[in-house]
matplotlib code that plots the C-alpha trace (Angstrom):
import matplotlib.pyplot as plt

x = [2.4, 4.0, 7.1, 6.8, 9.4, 11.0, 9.3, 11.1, 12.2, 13.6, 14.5, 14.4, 16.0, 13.3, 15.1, 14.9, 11.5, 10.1, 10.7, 7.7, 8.7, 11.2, 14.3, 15.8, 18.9, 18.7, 16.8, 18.2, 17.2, 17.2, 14.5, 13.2, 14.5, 13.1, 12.2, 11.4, 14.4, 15.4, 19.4, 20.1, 23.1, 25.3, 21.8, 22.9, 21.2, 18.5, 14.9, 13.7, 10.4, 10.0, 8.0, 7.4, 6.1, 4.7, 3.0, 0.1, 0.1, -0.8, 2.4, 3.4, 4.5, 6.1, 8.8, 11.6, 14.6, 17.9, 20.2, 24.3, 25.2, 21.5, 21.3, 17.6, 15.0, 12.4, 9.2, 7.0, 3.2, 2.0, -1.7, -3.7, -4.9, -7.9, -8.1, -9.8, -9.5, -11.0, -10.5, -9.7, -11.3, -9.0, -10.1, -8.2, -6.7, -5.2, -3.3, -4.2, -0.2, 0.6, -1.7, -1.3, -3.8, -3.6, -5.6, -4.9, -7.2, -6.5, -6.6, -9.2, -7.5, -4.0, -4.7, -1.8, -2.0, -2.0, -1.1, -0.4, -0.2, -0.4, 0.1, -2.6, -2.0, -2.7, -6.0, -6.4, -7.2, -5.4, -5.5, -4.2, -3.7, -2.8, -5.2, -7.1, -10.9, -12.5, -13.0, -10.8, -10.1, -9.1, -7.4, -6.6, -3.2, -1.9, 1.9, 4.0, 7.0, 7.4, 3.9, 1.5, -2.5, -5.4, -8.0, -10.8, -11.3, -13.6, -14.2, -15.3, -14.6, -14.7, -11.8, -12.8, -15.5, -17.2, -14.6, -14.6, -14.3, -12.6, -14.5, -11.8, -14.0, -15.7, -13.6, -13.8, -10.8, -10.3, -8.7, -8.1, -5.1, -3.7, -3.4, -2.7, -4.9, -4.6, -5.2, -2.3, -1.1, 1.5, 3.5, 5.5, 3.0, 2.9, -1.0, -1.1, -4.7, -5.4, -8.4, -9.2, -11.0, -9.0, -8.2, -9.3, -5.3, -6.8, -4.8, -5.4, -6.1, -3.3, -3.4, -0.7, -0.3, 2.7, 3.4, 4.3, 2.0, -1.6, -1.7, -0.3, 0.9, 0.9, 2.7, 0.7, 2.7, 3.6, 0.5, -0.4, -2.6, -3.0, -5.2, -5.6, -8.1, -10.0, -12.0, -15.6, -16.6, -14.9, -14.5, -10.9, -9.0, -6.4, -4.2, -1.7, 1.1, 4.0, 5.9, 4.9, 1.7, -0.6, -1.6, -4.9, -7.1, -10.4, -12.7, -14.3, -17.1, -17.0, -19.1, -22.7, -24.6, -23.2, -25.3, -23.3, -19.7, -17.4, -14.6, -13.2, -11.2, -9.6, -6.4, -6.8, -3.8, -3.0, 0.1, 0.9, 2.9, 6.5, 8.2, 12.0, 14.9, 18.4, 19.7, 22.6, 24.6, 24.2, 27.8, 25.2, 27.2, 25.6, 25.0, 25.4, 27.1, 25.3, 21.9, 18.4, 15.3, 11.8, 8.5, 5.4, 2.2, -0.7, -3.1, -0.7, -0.6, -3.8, -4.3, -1.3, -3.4, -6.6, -5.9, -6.1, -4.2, -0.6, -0.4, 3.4, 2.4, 1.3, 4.6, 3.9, 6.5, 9.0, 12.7, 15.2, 18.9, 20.4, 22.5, 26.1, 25.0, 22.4, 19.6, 16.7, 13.1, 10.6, 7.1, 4.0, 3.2, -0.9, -2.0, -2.1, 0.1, 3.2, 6.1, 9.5, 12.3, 16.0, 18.9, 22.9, 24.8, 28.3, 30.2, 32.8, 29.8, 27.0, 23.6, 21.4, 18.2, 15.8, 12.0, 9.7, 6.2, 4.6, 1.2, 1.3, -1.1, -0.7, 2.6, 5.2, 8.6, 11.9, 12.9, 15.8, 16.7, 19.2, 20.9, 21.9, 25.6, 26.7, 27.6, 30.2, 31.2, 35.4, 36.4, 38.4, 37.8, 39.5, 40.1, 38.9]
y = [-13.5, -16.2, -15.4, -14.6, -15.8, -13.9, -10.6, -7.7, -5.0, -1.8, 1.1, 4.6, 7.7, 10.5, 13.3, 10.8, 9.6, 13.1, 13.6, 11.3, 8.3, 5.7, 5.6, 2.1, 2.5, 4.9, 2.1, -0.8, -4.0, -7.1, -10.1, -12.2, -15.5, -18.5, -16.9, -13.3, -11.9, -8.8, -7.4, -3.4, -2.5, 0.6, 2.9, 6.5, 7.9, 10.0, 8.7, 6.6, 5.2, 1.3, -0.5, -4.3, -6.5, -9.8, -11.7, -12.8, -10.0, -6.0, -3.8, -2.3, 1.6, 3.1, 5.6, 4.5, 6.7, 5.2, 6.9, 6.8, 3.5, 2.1, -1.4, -1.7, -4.5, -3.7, -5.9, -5.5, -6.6, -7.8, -7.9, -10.7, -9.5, -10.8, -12.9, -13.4, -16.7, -18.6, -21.4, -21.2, -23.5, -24.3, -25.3, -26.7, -23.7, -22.6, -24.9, -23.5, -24.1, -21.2, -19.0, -15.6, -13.8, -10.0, -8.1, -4.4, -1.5, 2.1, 3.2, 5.9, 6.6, 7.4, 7.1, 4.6, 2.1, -1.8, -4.3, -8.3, -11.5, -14.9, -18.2, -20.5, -24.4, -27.3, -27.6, -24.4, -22.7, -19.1, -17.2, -13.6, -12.8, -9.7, -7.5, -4.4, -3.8, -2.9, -3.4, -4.6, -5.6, -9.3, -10.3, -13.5, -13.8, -16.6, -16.7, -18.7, -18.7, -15.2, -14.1, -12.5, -12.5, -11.2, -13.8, -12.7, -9.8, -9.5, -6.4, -5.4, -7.9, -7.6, -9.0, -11.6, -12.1, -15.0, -16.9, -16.7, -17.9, -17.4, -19.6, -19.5, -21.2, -18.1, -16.1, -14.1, -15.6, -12.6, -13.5, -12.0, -11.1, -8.0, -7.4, -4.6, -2.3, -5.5, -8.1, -9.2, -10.3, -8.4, -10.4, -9.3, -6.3, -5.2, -5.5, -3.5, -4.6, -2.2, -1.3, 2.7, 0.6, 1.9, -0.5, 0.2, 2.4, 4.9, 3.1, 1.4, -1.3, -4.0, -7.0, -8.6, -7.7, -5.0, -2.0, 1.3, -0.7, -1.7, -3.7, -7.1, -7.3, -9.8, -10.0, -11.4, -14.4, -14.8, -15.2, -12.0, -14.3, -13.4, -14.4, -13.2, -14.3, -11.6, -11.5, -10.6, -7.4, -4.9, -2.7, -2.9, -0.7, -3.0, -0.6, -2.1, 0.1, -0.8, 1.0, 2.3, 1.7, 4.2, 3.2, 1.4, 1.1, -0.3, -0.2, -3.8, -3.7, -7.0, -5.7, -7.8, -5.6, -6.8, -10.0, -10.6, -9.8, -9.4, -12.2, -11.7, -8.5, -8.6, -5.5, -3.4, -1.5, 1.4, 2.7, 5.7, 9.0, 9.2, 12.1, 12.3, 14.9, 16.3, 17.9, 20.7, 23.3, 26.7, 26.1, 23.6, 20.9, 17.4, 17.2, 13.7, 14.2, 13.4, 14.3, 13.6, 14.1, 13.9, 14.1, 15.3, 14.4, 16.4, 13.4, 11.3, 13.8, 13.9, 10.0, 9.6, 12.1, 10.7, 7.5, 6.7, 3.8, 3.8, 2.2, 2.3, 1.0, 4.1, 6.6, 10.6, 11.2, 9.1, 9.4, 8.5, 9.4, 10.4, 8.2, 8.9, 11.6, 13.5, 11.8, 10.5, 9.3, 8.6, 6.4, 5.8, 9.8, 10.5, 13.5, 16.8, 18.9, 17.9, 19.5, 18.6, 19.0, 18.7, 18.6, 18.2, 17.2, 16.7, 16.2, 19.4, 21.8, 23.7, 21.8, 23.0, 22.4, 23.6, 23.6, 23.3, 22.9, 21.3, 20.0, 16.2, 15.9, 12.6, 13.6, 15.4, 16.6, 16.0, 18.6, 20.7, 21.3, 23.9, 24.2, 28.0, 28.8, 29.0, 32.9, 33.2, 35.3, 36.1, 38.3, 38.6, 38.1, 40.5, 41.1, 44.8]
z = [38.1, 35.7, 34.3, 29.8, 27.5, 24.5, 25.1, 23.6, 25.6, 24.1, 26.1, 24.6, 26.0, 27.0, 24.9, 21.4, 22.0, 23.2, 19.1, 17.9, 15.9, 17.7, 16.0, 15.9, 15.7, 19.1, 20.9, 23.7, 23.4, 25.4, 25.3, 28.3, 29.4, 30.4, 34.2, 32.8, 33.4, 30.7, 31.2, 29.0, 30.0, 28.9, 30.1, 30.3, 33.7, 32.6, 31.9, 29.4, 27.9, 27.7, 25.4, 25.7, 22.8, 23.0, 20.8, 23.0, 25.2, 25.1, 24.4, 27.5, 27.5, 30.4, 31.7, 33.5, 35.6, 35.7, 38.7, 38.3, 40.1, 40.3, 39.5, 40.9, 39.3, 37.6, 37.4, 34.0, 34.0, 30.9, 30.8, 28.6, 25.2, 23.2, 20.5, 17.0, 16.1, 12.7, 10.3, 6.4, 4.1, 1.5, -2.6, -4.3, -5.5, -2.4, 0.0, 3.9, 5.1, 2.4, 4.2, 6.4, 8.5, 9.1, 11.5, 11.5, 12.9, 14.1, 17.5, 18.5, 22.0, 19.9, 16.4, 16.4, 13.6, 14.9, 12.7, 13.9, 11.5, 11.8, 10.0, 9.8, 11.0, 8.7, 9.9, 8.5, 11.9, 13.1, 16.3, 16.9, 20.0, 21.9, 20.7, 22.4, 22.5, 19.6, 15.5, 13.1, 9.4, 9.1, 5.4, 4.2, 2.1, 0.0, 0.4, -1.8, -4.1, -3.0, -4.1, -2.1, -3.2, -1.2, -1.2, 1.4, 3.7, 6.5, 8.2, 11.4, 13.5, 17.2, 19.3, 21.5, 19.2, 17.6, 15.6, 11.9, 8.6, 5.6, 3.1, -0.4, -3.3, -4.1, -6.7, -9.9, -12.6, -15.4, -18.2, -21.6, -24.4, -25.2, -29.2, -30.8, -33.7, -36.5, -33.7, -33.3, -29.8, -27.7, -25.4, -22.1, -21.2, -17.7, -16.4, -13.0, -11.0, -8.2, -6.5, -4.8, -2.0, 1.5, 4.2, 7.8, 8.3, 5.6, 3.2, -0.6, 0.4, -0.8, -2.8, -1.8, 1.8, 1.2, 2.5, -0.3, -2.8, -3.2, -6.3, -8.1, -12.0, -14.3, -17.6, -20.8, -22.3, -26.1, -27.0, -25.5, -22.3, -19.1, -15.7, -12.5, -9.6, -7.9, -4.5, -5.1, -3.5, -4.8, -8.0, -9.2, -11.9, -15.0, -16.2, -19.2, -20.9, -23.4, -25.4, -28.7, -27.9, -25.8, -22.2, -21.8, -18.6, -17.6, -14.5, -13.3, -10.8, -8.9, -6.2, -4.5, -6.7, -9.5, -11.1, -14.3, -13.8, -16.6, -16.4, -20.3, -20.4, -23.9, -23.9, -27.2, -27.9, -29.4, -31.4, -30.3, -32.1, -32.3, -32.3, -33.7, -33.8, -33.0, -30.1, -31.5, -30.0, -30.6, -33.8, -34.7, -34.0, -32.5, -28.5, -27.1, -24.0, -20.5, -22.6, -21.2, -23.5, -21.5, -23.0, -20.7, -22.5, -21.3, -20.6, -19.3, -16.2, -15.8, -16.3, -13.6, -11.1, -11.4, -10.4, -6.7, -6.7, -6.9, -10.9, -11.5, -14.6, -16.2, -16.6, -16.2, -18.6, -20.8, -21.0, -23.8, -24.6, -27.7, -30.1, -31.1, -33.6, -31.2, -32.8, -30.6, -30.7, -28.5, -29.0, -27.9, -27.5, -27.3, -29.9, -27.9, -26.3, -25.3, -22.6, -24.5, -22.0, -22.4, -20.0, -20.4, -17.0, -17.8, -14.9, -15.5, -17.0, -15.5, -16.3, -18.8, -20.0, -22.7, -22.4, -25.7, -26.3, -29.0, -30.5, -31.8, -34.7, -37.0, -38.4, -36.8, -38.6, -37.2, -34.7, -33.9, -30.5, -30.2, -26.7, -25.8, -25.3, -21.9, -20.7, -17.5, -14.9, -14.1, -11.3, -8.2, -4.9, -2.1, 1.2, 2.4]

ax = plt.figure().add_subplot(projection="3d")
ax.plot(x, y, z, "-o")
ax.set_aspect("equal")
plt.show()
């Protein structure tokens, strides 16, 4: 019967949340006070759903009615959640006051997703509390200077469990340079590390504890260097693209069964084909208005579909724009057959576009593409 502090109290009506996902912006809001005491005003009467959120407690759902004129309390019983609780051992790599623990599982009753963080205390110990019976995946984060790296993952832990602990010396550091077909080293390329393992929500599961992306990049310096640190367990996918050269990927298998792991991964890239041309109108006269050239290489769909993990790194198509004179060029093309598309938006015209297909081999000609004259349709419109 003791009264809870900032719990947050939102108050839906029945017709919005009757529609599935809980708008927001539709909701009320108020938050407990010192005594317990919660205030919405400005209710519609009608009925509503409530849902109360507190960090150590269970979320509350319920249904309230509110009558015109009814200023009636209402009295909201929180009940006690479990906890997981553990310690972090820090290295010297990883500081434990830049660390965040996040415990998420699915619930079988509702197949709602449940998701709570905490911060660990300089001792290195955490506690997340208000959790419901069952299983869940516990990750470690390191959070600092706006960077977010997995470092350890334990799954299948029971609330109100034994406590556990994340023990941080145990990591794989990869290293390696990108250079290109004469060795030479490429600077500023884009690595992309992912891994088609799926958390406990059905998810890839995420490297650096974000939602809409599973992975974290590095960039190799001028010397073409880079380095990550990995947790062991997994198997994880590098993917590496720049333009001109062809994108490059490799699989790395850091799992128990693994003995020797591979910790050099050297980038070899390769240049790709270019492919050059004009875009004309049908007088044969140069098109450079509002003018979009895309190229669709055949195994760059298919290396964009097979990958599980969401490598932005890796483009399904690339773009360019042609110069003052309609001239344009595009690199970094794979041999093979290629979807040439081009469209022309101008603001007071009709859009157009022109489809070609070709077959890169080592040399390619220049190219013509000729855009069709646009037809059109007068007449009158009448009353009968």
């Amino acid at each position: 019967g003791n009264p809870v502090l900032a719990a947050d109290v939102s108050a839906w009506a029945e017709e919005v949340a009757g529609k599935g996902d809980l708008p927001s912006e539709d909701a009320h809001y108020a938050r407990s006070r010192k005594k317990g005491q919660f205030v919405i005003v400005d209710l519609i009467p009608g009925s509503y759903r409530i849902e109360v959120r507190h960090p150590k407690y269970l979320v509350h759902n319920g249904e309230l009615h509110v009558e015109e004129g009814s200023n009636k309390p209402v009295t909201i019983v929180l009940q006690d959640g479990l906890a997981i609780r553990g310690t972090v051992r820090p290295t010297s790599a990883v500081d434990t006051a830049h660390v965040e623990i996040v415990a998420s599982s699915t619930r079988q009753d509702t197949g709602q997703s449940v998701v709570k963080r905490a911060a660990t205390g300089l001792d290195g110990s955490f506690e997340i509390s208000g959790l419901g019976t069952g299983m869940y995946q516990v990750a470690a984060y390191s959070v600092e200077n706006d960077s977010r790296e997995l470092l350890a993952l334990v799954r299948d832990v029971e609330a109100g469990g034994e406590d556990i602990v994340f023990s941080l010396g145990h990591r794989f550091v990869v290293s390696g340079h990108a250079r290109d077909e004469n060795g030479t080293p490429v600077a500023g390329v884009p690595v992309q590390i992912t891994t088609t393992e799926m958390d406990d929500l059905g998810q890839p599961l995420s490297l650096d504890g974000e939602d809409g992306w599973a992975g974290i990049q590095r960039v190799t310096g001028s010397d073409g260097a880079f380095t990550v640190s990995l947790q062991p367990g997994f198997c994880y996918r590098l993917d590496a693209w720049k333009q001109p050269y062809l994108p490059w990927s490799t699989n790395l298998d850091y799992t128990l069964r693994t003995r020797h792991p591979q910790t050099n991964c050297d980038i070899a890239l390769v240049h790709g084909l270019s492919i050059s041309g004009v875009v004309v109108s049908a007088h044969q006269t140069a098109v450079t208005s509002s003018v979009t050239i895309t190229a669709w290489p055949d195994s760059f769909k298919a290396s964009s579909h097979s990958s599980q993990a969401n490598t932005a790194s890796v483009p399904s198509s690339l773009s360019v724009h042609p110069d003052n004179s309609g001239r344009f060029a595009i690199h970094g093309l794979p041999s093979g057959l290629l979807s040439l598309e081009v469209w022309i938006d101008a603001p007071d015209e009709p859009r157009r576009t022109l489809k070609k297909y070709l077959f890169l081999r080592a040399r390619l000609p220049s190219i013509r593409l000729e855009m069709p004259l646009l037809g059109h349709v007068s007449g009158s419109v009448l009353t009968s």
